[in-house]
PLY file of the C-alpha trace (Angstrom):
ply
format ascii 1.0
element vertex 285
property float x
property float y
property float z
element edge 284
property int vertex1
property int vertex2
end_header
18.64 -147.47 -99.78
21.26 -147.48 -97.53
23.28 -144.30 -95.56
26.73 -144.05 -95.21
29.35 -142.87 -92.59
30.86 -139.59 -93.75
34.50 -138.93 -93.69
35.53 -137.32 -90.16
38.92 -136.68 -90.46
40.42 -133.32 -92.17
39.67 -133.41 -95.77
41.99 -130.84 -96.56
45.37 -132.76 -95.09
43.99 -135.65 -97.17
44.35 -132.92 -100.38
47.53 -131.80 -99.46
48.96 -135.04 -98.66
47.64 -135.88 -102.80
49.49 -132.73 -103.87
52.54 -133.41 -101.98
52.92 -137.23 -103.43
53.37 -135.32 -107.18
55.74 -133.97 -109.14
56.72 -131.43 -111.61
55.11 -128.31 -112.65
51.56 -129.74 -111.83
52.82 -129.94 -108.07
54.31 -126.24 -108.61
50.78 -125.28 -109.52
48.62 -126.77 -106.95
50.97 -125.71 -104.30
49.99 -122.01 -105.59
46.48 -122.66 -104.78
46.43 -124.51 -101.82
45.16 -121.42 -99.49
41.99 -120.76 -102.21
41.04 -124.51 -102.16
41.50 -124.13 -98.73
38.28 -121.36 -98.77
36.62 -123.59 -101.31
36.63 -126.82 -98.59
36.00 -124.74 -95.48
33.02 -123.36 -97.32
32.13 -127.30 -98.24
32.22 -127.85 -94.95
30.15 -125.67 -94.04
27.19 -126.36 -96.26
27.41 -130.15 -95.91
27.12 -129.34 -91.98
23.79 -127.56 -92.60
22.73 -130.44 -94.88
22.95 -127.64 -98.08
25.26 -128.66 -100.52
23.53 -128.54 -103.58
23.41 -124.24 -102.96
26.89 -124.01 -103.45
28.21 -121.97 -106.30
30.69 -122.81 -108.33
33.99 -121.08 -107.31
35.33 -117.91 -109.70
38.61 -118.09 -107.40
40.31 -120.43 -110.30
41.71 -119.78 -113.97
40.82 -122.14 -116.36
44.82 -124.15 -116.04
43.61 -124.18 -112.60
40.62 -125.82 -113.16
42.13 -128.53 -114.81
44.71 -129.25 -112.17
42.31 -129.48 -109.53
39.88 -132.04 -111.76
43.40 -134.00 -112.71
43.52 -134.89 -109.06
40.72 -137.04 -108.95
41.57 -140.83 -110.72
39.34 -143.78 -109.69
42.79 -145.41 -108.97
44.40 -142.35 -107.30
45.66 -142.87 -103.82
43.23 -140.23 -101.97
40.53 -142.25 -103.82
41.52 -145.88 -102.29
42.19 -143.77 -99.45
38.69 -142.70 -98.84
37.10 -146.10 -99.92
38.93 -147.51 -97.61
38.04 -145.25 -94.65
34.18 -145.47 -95.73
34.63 -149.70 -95.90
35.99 -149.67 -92.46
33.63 -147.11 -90.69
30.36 -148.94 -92.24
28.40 -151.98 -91.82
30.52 -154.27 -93.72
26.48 -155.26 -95.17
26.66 -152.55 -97.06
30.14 -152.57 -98.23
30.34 -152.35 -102.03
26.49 -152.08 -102.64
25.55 -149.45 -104.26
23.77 -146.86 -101.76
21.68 -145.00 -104.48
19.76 -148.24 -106.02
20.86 -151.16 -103.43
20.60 -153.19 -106.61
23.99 -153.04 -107.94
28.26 -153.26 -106.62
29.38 -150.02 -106.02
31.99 -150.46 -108.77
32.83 -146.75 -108.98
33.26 -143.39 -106.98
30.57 -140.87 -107.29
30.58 -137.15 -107.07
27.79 -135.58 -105.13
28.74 -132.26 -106.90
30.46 -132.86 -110.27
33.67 -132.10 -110.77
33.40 -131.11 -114.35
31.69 -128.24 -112.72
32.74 -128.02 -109.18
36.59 -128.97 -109.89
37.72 -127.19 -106.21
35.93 -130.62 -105.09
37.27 -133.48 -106.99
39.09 -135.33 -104.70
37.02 -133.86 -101.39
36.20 -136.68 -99.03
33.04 -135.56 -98.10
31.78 -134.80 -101.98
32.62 -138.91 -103.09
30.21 -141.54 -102.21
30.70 -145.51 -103.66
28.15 -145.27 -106.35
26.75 -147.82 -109.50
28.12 -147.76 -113.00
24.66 -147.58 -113.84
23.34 -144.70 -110.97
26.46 -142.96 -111.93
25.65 -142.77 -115.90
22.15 -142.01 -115.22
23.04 -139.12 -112.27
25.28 -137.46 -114.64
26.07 -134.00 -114.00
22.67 -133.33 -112.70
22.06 -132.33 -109.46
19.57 -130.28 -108.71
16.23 -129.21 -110.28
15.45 -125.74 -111.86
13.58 -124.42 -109.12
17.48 -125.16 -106.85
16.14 -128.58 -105.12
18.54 -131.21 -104.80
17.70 -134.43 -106.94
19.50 -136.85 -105.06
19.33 -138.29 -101.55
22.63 -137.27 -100.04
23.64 -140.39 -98.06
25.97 -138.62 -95.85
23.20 -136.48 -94.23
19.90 -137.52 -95.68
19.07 -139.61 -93.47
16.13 -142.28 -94.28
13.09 -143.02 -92.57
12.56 -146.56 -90.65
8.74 -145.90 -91.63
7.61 -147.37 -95.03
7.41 -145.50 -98.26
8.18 -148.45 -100.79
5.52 -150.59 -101.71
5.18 -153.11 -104.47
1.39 -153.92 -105.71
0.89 -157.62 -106.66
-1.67 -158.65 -110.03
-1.99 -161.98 -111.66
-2.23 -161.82 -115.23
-4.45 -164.63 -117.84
-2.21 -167.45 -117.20
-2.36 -166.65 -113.29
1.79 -165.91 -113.47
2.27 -163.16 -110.45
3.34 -159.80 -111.17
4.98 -156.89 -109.00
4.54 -152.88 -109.47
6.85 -150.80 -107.01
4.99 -147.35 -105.82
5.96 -144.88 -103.19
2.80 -143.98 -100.87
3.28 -141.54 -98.07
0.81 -142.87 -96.09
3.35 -142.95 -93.05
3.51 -139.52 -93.18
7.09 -139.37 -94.40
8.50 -135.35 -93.66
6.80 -133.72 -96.60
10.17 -132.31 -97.71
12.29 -135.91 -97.55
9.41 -137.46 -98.99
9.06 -134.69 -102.14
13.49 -135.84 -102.27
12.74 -139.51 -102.19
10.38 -139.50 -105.29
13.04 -136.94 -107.15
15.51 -139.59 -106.51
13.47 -142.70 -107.23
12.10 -140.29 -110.87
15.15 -139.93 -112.06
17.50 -142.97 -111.30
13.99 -144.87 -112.79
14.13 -146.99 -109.43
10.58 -148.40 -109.60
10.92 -149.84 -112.74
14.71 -151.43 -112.17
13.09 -152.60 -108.94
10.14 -154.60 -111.21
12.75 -155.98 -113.16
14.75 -157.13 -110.62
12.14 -158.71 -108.43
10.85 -160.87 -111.61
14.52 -162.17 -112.11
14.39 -163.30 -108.51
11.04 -164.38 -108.05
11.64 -167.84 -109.14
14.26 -168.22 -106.48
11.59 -167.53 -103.66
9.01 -170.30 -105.81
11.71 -172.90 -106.53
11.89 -172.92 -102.48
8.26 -173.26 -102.35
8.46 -177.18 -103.11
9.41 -178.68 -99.69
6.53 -176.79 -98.45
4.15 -178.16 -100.57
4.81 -182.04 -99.60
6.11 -181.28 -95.89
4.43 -178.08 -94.68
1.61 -175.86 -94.47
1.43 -172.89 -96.73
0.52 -171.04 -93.59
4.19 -171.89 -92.58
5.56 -170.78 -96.09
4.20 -167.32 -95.63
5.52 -166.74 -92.04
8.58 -167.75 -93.27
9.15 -165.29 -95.90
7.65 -162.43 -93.28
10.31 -163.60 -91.09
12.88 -163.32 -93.72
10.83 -159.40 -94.72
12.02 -158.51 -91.28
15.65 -160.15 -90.86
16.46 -158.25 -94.37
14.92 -154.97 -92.98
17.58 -155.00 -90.13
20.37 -154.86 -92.66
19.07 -152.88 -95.34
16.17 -151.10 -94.05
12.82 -151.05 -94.35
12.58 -149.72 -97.79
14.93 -152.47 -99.50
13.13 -153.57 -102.59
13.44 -157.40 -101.56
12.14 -156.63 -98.26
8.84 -155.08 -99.05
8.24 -157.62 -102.16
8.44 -160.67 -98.85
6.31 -158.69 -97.19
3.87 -158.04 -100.12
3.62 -161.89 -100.70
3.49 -162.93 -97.08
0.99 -160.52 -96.45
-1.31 -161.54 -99.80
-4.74 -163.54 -99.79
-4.62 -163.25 -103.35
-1.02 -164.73 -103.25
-1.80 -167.40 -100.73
-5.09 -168.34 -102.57
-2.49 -168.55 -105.78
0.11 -171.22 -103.73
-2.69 -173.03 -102.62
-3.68 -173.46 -106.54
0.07 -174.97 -107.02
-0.37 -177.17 -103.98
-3.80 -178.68 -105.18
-2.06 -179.29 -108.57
0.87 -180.89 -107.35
0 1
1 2
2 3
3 4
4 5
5 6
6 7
7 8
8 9
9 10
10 11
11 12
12 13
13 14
14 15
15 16
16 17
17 18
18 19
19 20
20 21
21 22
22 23
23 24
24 25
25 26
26 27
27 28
28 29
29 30
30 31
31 32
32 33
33 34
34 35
35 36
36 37
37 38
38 39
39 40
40 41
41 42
42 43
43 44
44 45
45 46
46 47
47 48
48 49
49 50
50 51
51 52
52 53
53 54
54 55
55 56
56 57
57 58
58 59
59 60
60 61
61 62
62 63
63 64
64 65
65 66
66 67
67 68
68 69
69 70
70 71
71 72
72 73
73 74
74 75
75 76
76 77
77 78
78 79
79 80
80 81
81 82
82 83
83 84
84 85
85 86
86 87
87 88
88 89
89 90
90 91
91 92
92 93
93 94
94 95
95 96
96 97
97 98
98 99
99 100
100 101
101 102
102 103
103 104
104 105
105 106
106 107
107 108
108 109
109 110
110 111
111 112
112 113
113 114
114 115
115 116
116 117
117 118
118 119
119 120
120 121
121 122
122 123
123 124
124 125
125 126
126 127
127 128
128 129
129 130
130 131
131 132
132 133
133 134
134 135
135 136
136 137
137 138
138 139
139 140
140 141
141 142
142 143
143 144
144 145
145 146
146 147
147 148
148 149
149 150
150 151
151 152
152 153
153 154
154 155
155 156
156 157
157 158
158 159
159 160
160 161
161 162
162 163
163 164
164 165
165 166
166 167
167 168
168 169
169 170
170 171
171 172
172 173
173 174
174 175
175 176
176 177
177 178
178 179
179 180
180 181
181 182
182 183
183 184
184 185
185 186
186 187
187 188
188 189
189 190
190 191
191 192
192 193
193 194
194 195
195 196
196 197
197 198
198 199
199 200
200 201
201 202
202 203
203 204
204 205
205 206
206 207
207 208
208 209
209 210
210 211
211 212
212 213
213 214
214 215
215 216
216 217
217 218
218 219
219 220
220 221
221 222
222 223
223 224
224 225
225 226
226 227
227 228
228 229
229 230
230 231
231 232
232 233
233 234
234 235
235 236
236 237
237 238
238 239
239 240
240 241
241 242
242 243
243 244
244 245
245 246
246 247
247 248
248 249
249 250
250 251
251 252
252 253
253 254
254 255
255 256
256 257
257 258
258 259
259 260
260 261
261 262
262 263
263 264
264 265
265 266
266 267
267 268
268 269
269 270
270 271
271 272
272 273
273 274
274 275
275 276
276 277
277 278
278 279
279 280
280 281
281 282
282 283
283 284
């Protein structure tokens, strides 16, 4: 998984710049408003500073008509929204750019809300409360967002921010006709901070990460076997291994150490059982 850059300019001239650019009797009405949204994002602010906004409230400052203005704003195509893509594009690794932070499987192909706006409409258009975000993260996320007992259920990327140490491994077992198989786990054995850790698996649960991990590796699998042919006639599998351990670590620069790919190289190169299996292809070849 991958964090993100926040925002650092003044989200609130970004809103009023929005309301300004419309017209009509929706204008009129924001324009009535702007000093409670004003409230609403200094209190944003505020929590997102101390890493707590999944304890906000919603706001009882707005009428229902209100409500809907403020959750009109927000349009995948709006301005604020390029606007804010566009600031997060050029402030980030450009390795990251249009991957989706929440998997790392996916394009970011839409813009997330940390806090929904069907709930939390003060915040639709918010800088800080939109992330690049998954078709598929973004149908599965939902409107949830935190558990019953108040704990958040997703990693924010702004301020979350991820451990270099490993929590991601993937188990390797051969089945009858000796074809290799993967199982993603998360282990604390690193000793992960009990609290990111207990956020991590919440996330992973409920996004069902381990398993779209699995399916993913199998899809690519054959791509790292296909390459294993000019090692067979030209090199030794020794070679082979070290070469996907070296590839384990160049990944882990640019996504992390966590990346699914990266700890499935590392899983192989680090396998006797998976060695033992390569030299079965070479002998057969």
């Amino acid at each position: 998984m991958i964090n993100f850059n926040h925002y650092n300019e003044d989200a609130f001239e970004l809103y009023k710049a929005a309301v300004n650019r419309k017209t009509g009797q929706g204008k009129d009405g924001l324009k009535q408003i702007e000093e409670k949204v004003k409230s609403a994002y200094d209190n944003y602010c505020i929590k997102f500073s101390q890493k707590q906004v999944h304890t906000l409230m919603p706001s009882n400052l707005f009428s229902e008509e209100e409500k809907a203005l403020l959750e009109g704003m927000f349009d995948s195509d709006n301005k604020i929204v390029r606007t804010i893509r566009d600031w997060i594009d050029d402030h980030n690794n450009r390795t990251y750019l249009n991957r989706c932070p929440y998997c790392t499987l996916n394009a970011a192909n839409t813009t997330e809300h940390i806090l929904p706006k069907s709930v939390y409409e003060e915040f639709a258009v918010h800088a800080l409360n939109l992330i690049p975000c998954c078709s598929e993260c973004n149908s599965k996320k939902g409107d949830n967002f935190k558990d019953r007992s108040g704990y958040p259920l997703f990693l924010n990327f702004y301020y979350d921010i991820l451990p270099e140490t490993q929590y991601l491994f993937v188990d390797l077992s051969f089945d009858e006709r000796g074809v290799v198989n993967f199982n993603y786990r998360l282990d604390n054995v690193n000793h992960v901070d009990v609290r990111l850790f207990d956020l991590i698996c919440r996330h992973y649960e409920k996004l069902d990460l381990l398993t779209r991990f699995k399916t993913k590796a199998i899809s690519e699998y054959p791509e790292i076997e296909n390459s294993l042919g000019t090692f067979l006639y030209h090199e030794d599998i020794d070679v082979f291994m070290a070469n996907l351990k070296q590839k384990a670590m160049l990944d882990a620069n640019s996504y992390g150490h966590n990346y699914w790919k990266v700890v499935l190289y590392l899983a192989l190169a680090n396998s006797n059982d998976y060695k033992a299996y390569l030299d079965r292809i070479k002998k057969r070849s």
